[in-house]
Steps between C-alpha positions, in 0.01 A plus 500: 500500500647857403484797735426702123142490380348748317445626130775534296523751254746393149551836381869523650717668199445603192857541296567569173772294288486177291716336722354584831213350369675170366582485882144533645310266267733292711256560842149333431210686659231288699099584577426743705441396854242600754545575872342203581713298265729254637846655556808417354714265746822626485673195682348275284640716167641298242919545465586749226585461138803659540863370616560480856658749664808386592577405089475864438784699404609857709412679144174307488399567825540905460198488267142411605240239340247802403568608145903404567571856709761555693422434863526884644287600201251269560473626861416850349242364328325328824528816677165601284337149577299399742441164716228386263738573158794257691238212542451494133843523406562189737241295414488577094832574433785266397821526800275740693390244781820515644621831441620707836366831339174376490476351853639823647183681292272243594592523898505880447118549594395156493112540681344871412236710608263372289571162597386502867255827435149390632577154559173318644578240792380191319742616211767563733469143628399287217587669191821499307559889526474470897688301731622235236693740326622644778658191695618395089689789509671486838642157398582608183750817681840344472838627623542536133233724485390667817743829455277530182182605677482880541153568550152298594124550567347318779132404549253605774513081563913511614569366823784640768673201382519621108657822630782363709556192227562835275718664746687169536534413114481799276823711599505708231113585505454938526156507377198392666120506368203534819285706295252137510514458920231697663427594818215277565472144489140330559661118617712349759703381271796780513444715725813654500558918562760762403620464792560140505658517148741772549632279876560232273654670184691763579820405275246481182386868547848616597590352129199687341550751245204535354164393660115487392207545665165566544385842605449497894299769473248355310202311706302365204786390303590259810162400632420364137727228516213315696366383120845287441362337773360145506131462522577236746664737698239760545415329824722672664483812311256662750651363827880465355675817353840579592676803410880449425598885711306334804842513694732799353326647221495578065729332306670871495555521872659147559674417126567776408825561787654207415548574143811680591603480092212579327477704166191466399162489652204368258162557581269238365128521514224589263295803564183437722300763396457737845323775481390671805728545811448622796789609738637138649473333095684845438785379735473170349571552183677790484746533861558083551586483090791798540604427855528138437773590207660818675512373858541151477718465144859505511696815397652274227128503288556693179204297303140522536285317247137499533328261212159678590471839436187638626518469894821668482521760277386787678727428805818598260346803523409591865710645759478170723916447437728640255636129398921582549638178468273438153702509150217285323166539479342166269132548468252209339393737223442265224332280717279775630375576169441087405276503828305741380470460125199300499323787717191748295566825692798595653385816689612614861417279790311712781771424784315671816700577799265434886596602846528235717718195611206206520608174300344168533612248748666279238753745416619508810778298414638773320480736752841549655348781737758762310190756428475604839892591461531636171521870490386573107148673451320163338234709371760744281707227416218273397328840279890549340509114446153506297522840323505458091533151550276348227483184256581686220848463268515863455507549885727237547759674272476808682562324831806347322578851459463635842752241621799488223442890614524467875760221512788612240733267671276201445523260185122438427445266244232173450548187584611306168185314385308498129503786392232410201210582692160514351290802578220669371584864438256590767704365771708788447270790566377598794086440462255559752195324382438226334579492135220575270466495088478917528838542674623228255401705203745809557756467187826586495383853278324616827782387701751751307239753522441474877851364704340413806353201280792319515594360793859479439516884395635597895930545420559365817309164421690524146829532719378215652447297214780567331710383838291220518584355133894598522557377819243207593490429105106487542319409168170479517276274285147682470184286431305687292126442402317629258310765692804679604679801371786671451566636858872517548676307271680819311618551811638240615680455139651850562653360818658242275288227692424249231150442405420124543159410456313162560129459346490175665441513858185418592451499883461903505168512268360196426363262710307332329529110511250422164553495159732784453650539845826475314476616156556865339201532249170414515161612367380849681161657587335804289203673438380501084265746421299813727196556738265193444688350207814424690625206581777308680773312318775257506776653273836359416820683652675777387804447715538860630751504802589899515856444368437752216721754708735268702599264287784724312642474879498149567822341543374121603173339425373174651265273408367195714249249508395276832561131441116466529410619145256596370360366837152386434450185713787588712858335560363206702318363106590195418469497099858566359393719196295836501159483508273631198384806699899574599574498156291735424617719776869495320355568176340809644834551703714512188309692312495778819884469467484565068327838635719560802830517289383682189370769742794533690840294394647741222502781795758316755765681327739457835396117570825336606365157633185333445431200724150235429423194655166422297295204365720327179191563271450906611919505443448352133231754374722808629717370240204587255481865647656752266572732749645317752763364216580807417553657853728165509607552124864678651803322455565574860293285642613180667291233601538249799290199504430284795301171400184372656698230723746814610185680624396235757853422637612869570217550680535885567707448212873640650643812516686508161114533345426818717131344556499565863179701459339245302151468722456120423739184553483196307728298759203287638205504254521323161226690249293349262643761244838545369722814566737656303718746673717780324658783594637750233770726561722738373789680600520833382318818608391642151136533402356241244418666149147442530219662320186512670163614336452852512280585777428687851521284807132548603401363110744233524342365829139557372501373168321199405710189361295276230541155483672551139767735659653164641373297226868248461702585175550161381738594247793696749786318546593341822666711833832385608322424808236321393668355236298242231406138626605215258248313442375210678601140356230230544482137485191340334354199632533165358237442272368185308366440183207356341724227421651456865825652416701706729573874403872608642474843700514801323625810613254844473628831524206750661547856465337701789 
């Protein structure tokens, strides 16, 4: 049994050269596994191809088994790889299972965060990513490998004894995870308390350089860990709850002194969504967080990373400390805006600030009795805390601002995460209502008459955003539906943001399940006729998406389907082939997509990439569009193809396809369809010669499209990229004659 189990991603390294290449059609790729899959044993591995060690020459042992590099290169390289990228390499590649680099990069981190975050009981004790894994990988720690392990993640299920074995065995260990051990604990199982832990490990902390945890001064982020609890165990949830500070105190107060090293302080928690205070939950959140770093840290803290954004923001910039020791500031940005991207309004949050110190009789765990002491005016503090603190992007860039501003000598940057983010461009304005078709409506002519129409008009939020792509490299990837409009995207162009653009992701606005839950065209509603002659009507799409005046900007476009398409009866079907009435649906769907490109594709004169992931039959009739060949018609367009098989195994597909903010994942569901997947490129920065029709946006979006418009021209010659079938060779059937003979197989050629 291995200590590794999880999913494995095959997109390692993408390198250019013949001979490279020679060299990895070398390493055979397996099916993707699942979490629940059974692990690879490494004990039981078979011996390597290779010649044993000791036959190997000095000169033969400076160079590695990956691609022949010289060992000290090939360290470079695993510098930018991670603990999942060096179980692929040892399991798929030849001389790789018993390669020292790999070990030390597989030791590196070897159990995560995400490994032992929200970790039920019953998993922890019967499952293979629970306790299994764990005791696998204490016996697999070797002498040969323990100075390997740097940094781990424990679970909220780890014993005393798992501390002190790590203490005991893992000498070189500086980094240590407790973001997933909570205060509470709802069983009799392990009771054990800060206290307790910090008596029995005090050489682990002294080692610690940088530590994780939850926030202390969070009560609902603790108190729901009761739902990783067994239902077996809610017996003793209402006359058993013990509180791990029930003899010293927060994880700050008692830990937090022993770490006589530490660097850097992580604060791990998601937001819980508080809104009104009164003067103790002031204290709470606000005095326990800062004096829990500034009085109980050592001086030696330079670091502080906070993966969630929101419950700390506004304390960067109060007067509750002035942070001296602080050099870094790493905030969860990118992850703040992925929480929220699936969100319809993202107006201010009514924080409300109430006299008072009442709190309910649960949380009196948390109360250390240090608001009777504390001299700060709660009440100010709290109103400070709360002021111009809102949901909203454009709020959270001016807060941004404020503290680059008041802390000069502080590094503030996000913590490194994807960066390709999918938003809707209304997550970066600040709107206080719901969004409505009027406020939709406003077009980007009104918005250069009247300024305070665009939300990113302020020069301090442009600052902002131009600090914000430079140094955090942020790249948005807007989703953008057909009843939007041009808000901000000049803008953001001028700010030399690139413009990428997905008309794919369907979470923000559609919800619908049915028929065309997932498609992009389908028969509308409209009114024929006046007064008592009129009449309602099902008429076919025009394909009008509002890119008349944006799409000259665009420097990435995106195209998806879900694997459940066209999505009449469902994924769970069981026929293999399309139904009659999902056929239909793509015939309707292709011809939506003949409109959709000769309304808009000669006008992405700055398109640099375009990336689909669409049904094989809607891929073939583009190739019939005249003006998506000719927007492709350049000679500097390059075209990367990934087949149907590559689509399922990638999974996410890697990060050498820049599809991280592709909204759907093909790892675990086989469709009923086949996908082709494309992304076309080009390198330079020069507009395409195209020649659009001659015509103002508002015409261009409003004219009506006629089924001979996109009539095919039978008689164009083939794209480069969709180049001409041969045609299909057939075997007849044996036959007989009237007379009993046999006639031999003949061979028909049928043209399509």
């Amino acid at each position: 049994m291995s200590w590794f189990d999880r999913d494995l991603p095959l997109g390692l390294l993408l390198v250019r050269g013949s001979d490279i290449l020679q060299d990895m059609a070398e390493c055979s790729p397996s099916p993707s596994s699942s979490r629940d899959s059974t692990p690879v044993d490494y004990d039981d591995e078979p011996p390597p191809k290779h010649a044993p060690l000791e036959h190997v020459s000095e000169a033969e042992a400076q160079n590695s088994a990956f691609l022949r590099l010289p060992v000290d290169i090939f360290k470079c390289v695993t510098d930018y790889l991670d603990r999942d990228a060096a179980a692929c390499l040892k399991r798929l590649c030849r001389g790789m299972s018993r390669s020292q680099v790999v070990d030390e990069l597989l030791f590196r981190h070897p159990i995560q965060a995400d490994d032992v975050k929200d970790v039920r009981r019953l998993d922890w004790k019967y499952r293979l990513n629970g306790l299994q894994r764990w005791s696998s990988f204490k016996k697999a720690v070797t002498d040969s490998n323990r100075h390997y392990v740097q940094k781990i993640a424990l679970s909220h299920w780890c014993s005393l004894a798992d501390f002190q074995w790590i203490q005991d065995n893992l000498p070189s260990l500086t980094g240590l995870e407790l973001a997933a051990i909570k205060d509470f604990v709802w069983t009799p199982e392990e009771t054990w308390s800060w206290k307790q832990l910090a008596d029995a490990c005090p050489k682990l902390f002294a080692q610690v350089e940088h530590l994780e945890v939850a926030n202390w001064a969070d009560y609902n982020a603790h108190s729901r860990i009761e739902y990783s609890y067994a239902y077996q165990d809610y017996r003793f949830r209402q006359k058993f709850r013990l509180s791990r500070r029930r003899d010293g105190g927060s994880v700050a107060k008692i830990i937090f002194p022993l770490c006589t090293r530490l660097k850097t302080l992580s604060i791990q928690e998601r937001y819980s969504g508080f809104h009104t205070w009164n003067e103790w939950e002031v204290h709470q959140r606000v005095c326990s967080l800062v004096d829990g770093i500034v009085n109980h840290c050592p001086s030696s803290l330079r670091k502080l990373r906070v993966h969630d954004y929101a419950p700390y923001r506004s304390l960067f910039s109060t007067d509750a400390t002035t942070w001296q020791n602080l050099t870094e500031l790493e905030i969860g940005l990118f992850k703040w805006m992925d929480d929220r991207r699936d969100r319809d309004i993202m107006g201010p949050v009514p924080y409300r600030i109430t006299p008072g110190n009442h709190h309910r009789e649960e949380e009196e765990a948390f109360d250390d009795k240090s608001f009777d002491s504390c001299g700060r005016n709660h009440m100010e503090l709290g109103q400070h805390v709360v002021q111009g603190v809102t949901a909203s992007f454009e709020d959270l860039l001016l807060n941004l601002r404020t503290i680059t501003r008041k802390y000069p000598n502080i590094n503030v940057k996000p913590i490194a995460s994807s960066k390709d983010i999918v938003l809707l461009p209304f997550h970066l304005i600040n709107v206080t209502q719901r969004r409505s078709l009027h406020w939709q409506q406003h077009n980007s002519q009104q918005n250069a008459q009247n300024p305070q129409l665009d939300p990113v008009a302020n020069k301090e939020i442009q600052e902002s955003l131009r600090w914000l792509a430079a140094s955090c490299g942020w790249r948005p990837v807007l989703a953008w539906d057909s009843m939007m409009c041009d808000t901000m995207v000049s803008t953001l162009r001028s700010l030399d943001i690139p413009i990428r653009m997905s008309i794919g992701d369907r979470t923000n606005n559609c919800t619908s399940p049915g028929l065309d839950g997932c498609l992009y065209f389908g028969d509308y509603k409209c009114f024929v006729g006046e007064d008592e002659c009129k009449e309602e009507l099902l008429a076919p799409t025009q394909a009008r998406f509002n890119l008349a005046s944006i799409a000259g900007l665009v420097d990435e476009l995106s195209i998806q389907y879900p694997v459940d398409c066209p999505g009449v009866s469902g994924f769970a079907r069981n026929g293999k082939r399309p139904s009659e009435a999902e056929k239909e649906l793509l015939r309707k769907e292709m011809k939506g997509w003949r409109k959709f490109w000769k309304r808009y594709a000669l006008l992405f004169k700055n398109l640099k990439k375009l990336t689909v992931t669409v049904p094989n039959e809607i891929y073939n009739d583009w190739g019939k569009c005249q003006s998506l060949t000719d927007l492709l018609a350049d000679e500097r367009w390059e075209m990367l193809d990934v087949d149907d098989k590559g689509i399922f195994e990638l999974g996410p597909f890697g990060p050498f396809m820049s599809y991280s903010h592709i909204k759907y994942s093909f790892s675990r569901k086989r469709p009923r369809m086949k996908f082709v997947q494309r992304v076309f490129f080009r390198g330079d920065q020069r507009e395409l010669p195209l020649v659009p029709e001659v015509m103002t946006e508002e015409k261009r979006e409003e004219h009506e499209i006629t089924e001979e418009m996109i009539a095919t021209v039978i008689t164009r010659a083939p794209h480069r990229f969709w180049p001409a079938k041969p045609p299909k060779v057939e075997k007849r059937k044996v036959e007989e004659e009237d007379d009993g003979d046999e006639v031999r197989d003949v061979k028909r050629v049928r043209a399509d």
